[in-house]
N, C-alpha and C positions, 0 to 999 in steps of 0.2 A: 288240271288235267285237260280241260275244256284248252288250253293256250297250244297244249303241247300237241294233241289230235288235230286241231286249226293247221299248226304250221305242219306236221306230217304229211295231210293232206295237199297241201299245196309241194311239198317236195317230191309227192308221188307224180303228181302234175307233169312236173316239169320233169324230173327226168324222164319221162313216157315221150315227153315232147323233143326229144335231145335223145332218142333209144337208139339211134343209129349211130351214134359220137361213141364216145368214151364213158360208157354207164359207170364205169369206176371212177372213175374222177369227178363226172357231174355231181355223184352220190356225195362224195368225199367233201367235196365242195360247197354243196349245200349243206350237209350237215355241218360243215365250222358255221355258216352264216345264221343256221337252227340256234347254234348252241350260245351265239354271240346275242342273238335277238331274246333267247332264250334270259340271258344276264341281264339285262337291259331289263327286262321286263320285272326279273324279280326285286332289282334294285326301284326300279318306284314305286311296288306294291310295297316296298318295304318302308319307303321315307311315305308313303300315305300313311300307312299305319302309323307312324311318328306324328305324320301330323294330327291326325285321327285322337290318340293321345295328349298329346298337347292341349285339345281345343277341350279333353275333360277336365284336366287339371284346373284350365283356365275359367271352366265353367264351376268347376268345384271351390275354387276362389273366391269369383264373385260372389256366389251363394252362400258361403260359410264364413269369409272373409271380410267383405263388405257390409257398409252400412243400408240397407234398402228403404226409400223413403215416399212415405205418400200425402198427397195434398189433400184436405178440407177446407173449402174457401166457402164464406158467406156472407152475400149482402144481403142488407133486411131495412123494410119501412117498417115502422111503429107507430100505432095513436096510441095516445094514453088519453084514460082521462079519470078523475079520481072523483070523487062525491064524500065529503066530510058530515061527522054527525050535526055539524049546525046547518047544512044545507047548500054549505060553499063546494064551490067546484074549483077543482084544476088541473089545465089540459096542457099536452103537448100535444098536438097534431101533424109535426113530421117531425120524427127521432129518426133518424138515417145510421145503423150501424156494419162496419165491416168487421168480420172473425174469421181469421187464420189460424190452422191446427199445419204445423208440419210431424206427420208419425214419421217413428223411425226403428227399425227391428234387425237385429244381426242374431245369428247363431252361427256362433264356431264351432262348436261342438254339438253334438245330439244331443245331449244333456245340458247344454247351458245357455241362455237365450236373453238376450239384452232388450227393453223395449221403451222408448221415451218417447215424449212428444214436446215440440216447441208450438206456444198459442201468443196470439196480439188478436186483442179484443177492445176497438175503439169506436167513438163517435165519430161521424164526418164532423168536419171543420174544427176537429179539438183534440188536443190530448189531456192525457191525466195527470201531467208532472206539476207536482206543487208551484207554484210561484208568486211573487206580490205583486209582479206586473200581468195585468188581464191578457193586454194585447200580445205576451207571450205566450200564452196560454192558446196556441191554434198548433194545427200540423200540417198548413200549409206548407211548409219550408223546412219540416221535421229531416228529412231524407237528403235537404239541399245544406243544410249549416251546422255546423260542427255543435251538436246537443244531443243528449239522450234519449234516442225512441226504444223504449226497452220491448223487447222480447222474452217471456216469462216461462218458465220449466213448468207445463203442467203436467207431463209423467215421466219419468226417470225410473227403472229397476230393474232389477237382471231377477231370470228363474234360472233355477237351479235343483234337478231333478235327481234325487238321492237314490230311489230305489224303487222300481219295478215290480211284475206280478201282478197278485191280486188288487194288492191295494197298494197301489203306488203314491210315492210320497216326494214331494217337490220343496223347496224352501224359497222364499223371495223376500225382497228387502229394496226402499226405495218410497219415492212418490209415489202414490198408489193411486191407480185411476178409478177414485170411488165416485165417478157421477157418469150419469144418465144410464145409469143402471134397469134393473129389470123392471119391465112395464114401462119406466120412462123414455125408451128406445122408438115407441111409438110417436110419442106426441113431437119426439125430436127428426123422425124422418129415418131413424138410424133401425138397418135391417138385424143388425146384433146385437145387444144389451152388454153394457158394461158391467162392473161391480161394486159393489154389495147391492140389497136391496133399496133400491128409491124411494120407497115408501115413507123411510126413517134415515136413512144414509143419502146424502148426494152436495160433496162438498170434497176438497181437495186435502188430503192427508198426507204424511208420512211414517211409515210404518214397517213391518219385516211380517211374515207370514208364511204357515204351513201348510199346506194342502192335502189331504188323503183322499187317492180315490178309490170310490168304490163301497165309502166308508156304509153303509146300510147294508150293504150286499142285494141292491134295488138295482133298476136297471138307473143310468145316468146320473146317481146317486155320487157326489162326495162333500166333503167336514173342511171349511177354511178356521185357522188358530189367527187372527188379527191382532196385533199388538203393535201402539203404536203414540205418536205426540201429536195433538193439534195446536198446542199454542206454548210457549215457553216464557219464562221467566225471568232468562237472563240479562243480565245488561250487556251493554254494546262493546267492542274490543275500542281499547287505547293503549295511550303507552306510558298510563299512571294505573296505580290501584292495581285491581281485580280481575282483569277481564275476562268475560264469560264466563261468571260466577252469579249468584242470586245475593249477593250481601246487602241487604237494606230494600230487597224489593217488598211491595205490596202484595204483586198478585203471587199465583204456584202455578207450578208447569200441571197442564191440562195433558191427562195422558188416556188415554180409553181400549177397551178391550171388547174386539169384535168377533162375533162366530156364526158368518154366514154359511147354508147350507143346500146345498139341493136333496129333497128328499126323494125325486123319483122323476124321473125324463126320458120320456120313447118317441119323442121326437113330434107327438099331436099332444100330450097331456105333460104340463112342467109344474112339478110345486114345489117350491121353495121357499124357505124362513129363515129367520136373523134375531141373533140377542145382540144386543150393543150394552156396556157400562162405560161410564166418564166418572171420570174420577178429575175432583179439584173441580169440578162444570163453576161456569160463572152463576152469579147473582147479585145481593148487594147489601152493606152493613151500615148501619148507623152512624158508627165512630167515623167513616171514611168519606162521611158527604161533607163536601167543599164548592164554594165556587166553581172550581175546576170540574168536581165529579158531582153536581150535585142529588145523583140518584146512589153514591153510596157503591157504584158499580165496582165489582170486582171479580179475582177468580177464585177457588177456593174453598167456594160456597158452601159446598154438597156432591152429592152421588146422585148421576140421574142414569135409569136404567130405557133402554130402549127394546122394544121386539113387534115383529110383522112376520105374517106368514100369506104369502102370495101363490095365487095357482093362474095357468093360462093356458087355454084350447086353442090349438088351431085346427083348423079344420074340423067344423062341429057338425056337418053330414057330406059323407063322399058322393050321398047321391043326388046332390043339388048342388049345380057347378057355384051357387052365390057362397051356401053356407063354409064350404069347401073351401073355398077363396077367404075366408073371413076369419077373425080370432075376436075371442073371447075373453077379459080378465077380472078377478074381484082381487079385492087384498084388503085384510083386517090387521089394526095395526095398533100398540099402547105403548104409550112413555110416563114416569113416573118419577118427578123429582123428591129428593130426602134432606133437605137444609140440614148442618151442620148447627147447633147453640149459638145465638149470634147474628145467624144470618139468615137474608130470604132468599129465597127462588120464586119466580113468577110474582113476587110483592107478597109475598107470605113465607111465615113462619112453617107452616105444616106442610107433612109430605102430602103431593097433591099428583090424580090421574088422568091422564088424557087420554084422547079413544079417537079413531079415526077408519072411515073407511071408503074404498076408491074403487070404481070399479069402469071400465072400459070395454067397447063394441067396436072393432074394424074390419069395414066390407069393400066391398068394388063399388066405384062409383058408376059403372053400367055405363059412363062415356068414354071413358079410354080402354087401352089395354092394360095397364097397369096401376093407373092412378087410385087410389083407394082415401076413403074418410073413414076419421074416426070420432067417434063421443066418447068423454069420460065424463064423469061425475067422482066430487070429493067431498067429505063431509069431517069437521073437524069439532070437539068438543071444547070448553073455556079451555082447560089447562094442557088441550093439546100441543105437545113441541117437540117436534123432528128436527133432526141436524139435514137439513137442505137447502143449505143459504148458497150453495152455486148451482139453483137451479136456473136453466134461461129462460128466463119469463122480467122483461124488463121493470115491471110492475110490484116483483115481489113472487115467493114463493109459493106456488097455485098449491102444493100438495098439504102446504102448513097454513092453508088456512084453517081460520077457528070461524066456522060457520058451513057456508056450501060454497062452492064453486062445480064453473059448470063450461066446460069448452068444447070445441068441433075444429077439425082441421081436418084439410084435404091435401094429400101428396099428391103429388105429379112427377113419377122421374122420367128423362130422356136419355136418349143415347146412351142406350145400356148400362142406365145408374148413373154416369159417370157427372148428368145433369139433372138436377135436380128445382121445383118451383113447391112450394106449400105458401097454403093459407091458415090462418089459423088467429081464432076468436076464442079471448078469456076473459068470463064474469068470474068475481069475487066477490062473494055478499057478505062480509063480517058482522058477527055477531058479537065478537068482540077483539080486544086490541089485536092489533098486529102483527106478528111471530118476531119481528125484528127486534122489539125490545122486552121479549119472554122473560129471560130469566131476570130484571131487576124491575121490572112495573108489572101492576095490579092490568091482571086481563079486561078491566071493565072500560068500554069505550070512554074518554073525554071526546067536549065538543070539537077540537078542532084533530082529533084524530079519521082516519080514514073509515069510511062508512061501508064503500062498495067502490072497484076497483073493475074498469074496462079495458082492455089491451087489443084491439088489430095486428098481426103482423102479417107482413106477405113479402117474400122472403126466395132467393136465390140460391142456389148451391152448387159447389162445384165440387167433383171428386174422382180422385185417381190413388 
C-alpha cells in the first residue's frame, strides 16, 4: 500500500507540473509507467520471498540433516609419586599427556537423535601399539609413516523417543557415555554431569536403555532400565571353526543390569540413586591357576550388586553472594560381591560388604571472576569395589579407594568456557590393596604393594 501511495504521490506531482499541456495524456502516461514500476516491484518482493525460503530450508538442513561437532582438547603435566608398604618409593616427575574427545550429534527428526564421540588419549613421546622393537614404540612419525594411530569410539547411540505426555518414554541403544558422571563433573572441570552415577559406575559400556520421565510424579524426577555387556567371551573371527562363538572358552560373557534414577531436581536441590547387578563379575579359581594365570583369574565368578544414593545443593544461601556461588555434595554408597561354589571374589570364598563415602565443597576463589576450587574427601572400607576403572586420575581410581583420599582443585575458565586451566592435587592413603586387583586378591596390603599414592596435575583445556 505504502509503494502504491509513494508513486501516486509523485504522479500528482507532476502532472500539477505539466497542468497547462495535455492533463489527459500526461495522466495516461504516467499511469502505464505506475503500473509498469508497479510489476517490477512486485516481481522482486516476490523472488525475495523465494529466497527468504530457501535460506529456511537450507537452514532446516543443516540442523536436522547434518552432523554437528565439537572439540575437547587437553594437555596435562603429571607428578606421580607412589610410596610402597616396605618404604620404597616410585616417581615419575614429568608424565606429559594430550586427550582429544571429538562429540558429535545429529537429529533428523524430533524424535530421533544420534550422539557419538571419537577420543585419542596418549602420552608425549609414545604410543600404545604393542611391539618388540622399543624404538618403534614413539609417535614422533606416528602422522608421517604409513602405521596405525588408532582413534577409539568412546560413545556411539541414537535416542529414540516413543511417547510423550506425562511421562514420556524414550529408548536408546549403543556405547553408553557412563563416565564422569554426577558429582565427578566437578573434579573434571565439566559444567554438566554425565551418566550413571560416579560413585559406583564410571567406565565405558555397551548397552540399550529405557528412560521414563517424570517416573515419581516429583519435579525433575525420572527411571533409566540399563541393560547391557561389559566384556564377552567370544573368540576371534577366522576362516576355520567357529567364529564368534564361545566353544572351548574359559571365561562368560559379563553382562549387568543398571537402574539409575533421579528422585527429585528443581534446579538448587538434585538427589539421585543407582542399583547396578553383574552378572558372571570376574574373580578367581583354583583349577585355573597356571603360569600363565597364576592368581586363578577369571570371569564367571559370582554376582556382585552395586548401589549409591547422591544428593547436591547449589546455591546454599541467596543471600550471601559466596554461598550462592557455591555447591554442596555427600553420597553414601555399597557393593556386595556373592562367589559362586568354587570360586573367590576379592580372595575369598564369602559373600563380602563394602561401604564408601564422598563428599564435596565448591566455592569462588574470591581472585577471579569465575575461577572456583574445590575439596572432596573419600572414604573407602577393605571390601569396597566400584566399577570406575575409566576414571582420569593417572594414578588409579581416587573414588575406589579402600582407605581415605583427599584432593583440591582450582578451575580457571577463559574466554567464555571456551578455555580452560585447572590444578589439581590427589592423596591416596591405602589401607589396603588396590581396587585394580579386587576381584582375584586378598585386600590385605603385601610389602611391595602401594601404600599411599600422590598425583599433581595442571592441565590445559580447550573447548568449542
Amino acid at each position: 500500500m505504502n509503494k502504491i501511495i509513494t508513486l501516486s504521490v509523485l504522479a500528482f506531482l507532476t502532472t500539477s507540473v505539466y497542468a497547462k499541456s495535455d492533463v489527459n495524456s500526461t495522466v495516461s502516461s504516467m499511469q502505464t509507467q505506475i503500473d509498469k514500476l508497479t510489476k517490477k516491484i512486485d516481481k522482486m518482493e516476490k523472488k525475495q520471498k523465494q529466497t527468504a525460503r530457501g535460506l529456511i530450508e537450507v537452514k532446516k538442513h543443516d540442523g536436522n540433516d547434518n552432523i554437528k561437532w565439537d572439540v575437547n582438547f587437553r594437555t596435562a603435566y603429571n607428578y606421580l609419586d607412589y610410596k610402597l608398604k616396605n618404604g620404597k618409593s616410585v616417581t615419575n616427575s614429568s608424565l606429559l599427556t594430550n586427550r582429544l574427545w571429538l562429540g558429535m550429534v545429529a537429529a533428523p527428526t524430533d524424535r530421533l537423535t544420534f550422539r557419538g564421540q571419537l577420543a585419542a588419549y596418549s602420552t608425549w613421546g609414545a604410543n600404545n601399539l604393542p611391539t618388540n622393537d622399543r624404538f618403534q614404540n614413539v609417535n614422533w612419525r606416528a602422522s608421517s609413516k604409513a602405521d596405525d594411530d588408532i582413534i577409539k569410539i568412546r560413545q556411539a547411540y541414537f535416542v529414540y523417543r516413543l511417547t510423550d505426555g506425562t511421562h514420556p518414554i524414550s529408548f536408546s541403544a549403543g556405547r553408553r557415555p557412563a563416565t564422569d558422571g554426577f558429582l565427578a563433573n566437578h573434579r573434571e572441570g565439566l559444567a554438566n554431569p554425565g551418566s550413571p552415577l560416579a560413585h559406583i559406575t564410571n567406565m565405558e559400556v555397551d548397552g540399550a536403555m529405557v528412560r521414563i520421565g517424570n517416573a515419581f510424579g516429583l519435579e525433575g524426577s525420572y527411571l533409566k532400565l540399563v541393560l547391557g555387556r561389559s566384556y564377552t567371551n567370544i573368540n576371534q573371527p577366522s576362516f576355520m571353526g567357529t567364529p564368534y562363538t564361545a566353544v572351548g572358552a574359559k571365561d562368560e560373557n559379563v553382562d549387568f543390569f543398571v537402574v539409575p534414577m533421579s528422585i527429585y531436581n528443581d534446579g538448587q536441590v538434585n538427589l539421585m540413586a543407582q542399583y547396578a547387578a553383574i552378572f558372571n563379575f570376574m574373580g578367581s579359581k583354583q583349577s585355573l591357576v597356571s603360569s600363565e594365570n597364576p592368581a586363578g583369574a577369571t570371569t564367571g565368578a559370582g554376582l556382585k550388586h552395586m548401589a549409591a544414593i547422591s544428593m547436591q545443593i547449589d546455591g546454599l544461601d541467596e543471600d550471601i553472594d559466596f554461598l550462592d556461588s557455591s555447591t554442596l555434595f555427600v553420597s553414601i554408597a555399597a557393593t556386595r560381591t556373592d562367589p559362586k561354589d568354587g570360586y573367590k571374589m576379592q580372595g575369598t570364598k564369602n559373600s563380602e560388604n563394602g561401604y564408601s563415602f564422598w563428599s564435596g565443597f565448591i566455592f569462588p576463589d574470591l581472585i577471579t571472576d569465575n575461577g572456583q576450587i574445590g575439596i572432596e574427601y573419600n572414604y573407602g572400607s577393605k571390601y569396597w569395589a566400584p566399577e570406575t576403572w575409566a576414571e582420569d586420575t593417572m594414578s588409579g581410581s581416587k573414588i575406589a579407594t579402600r582407605g581415605n583420599a583427599y584432593e583440591a582443585y582450582w578451575n580457571l575458565p577463559f574466554e567464555n568456557g571456551h578455555f580452560s586451566t585447572q590444578i589439581r592435587y590427589t592423596y591416596m592413603d591405602y589401607k589396603y590393596k588396590s581396587n585394580i586387583e579386587q576381584f582375584w586378591a586378598d585386600p590385605t596390603l603385601a610389602d611391595n604393594d602401594v601404600k599411599s599414592t600422590q598425583e599433581l596435575r595442571i592441565s590445559c583445556s580447550y573447548k568449542y
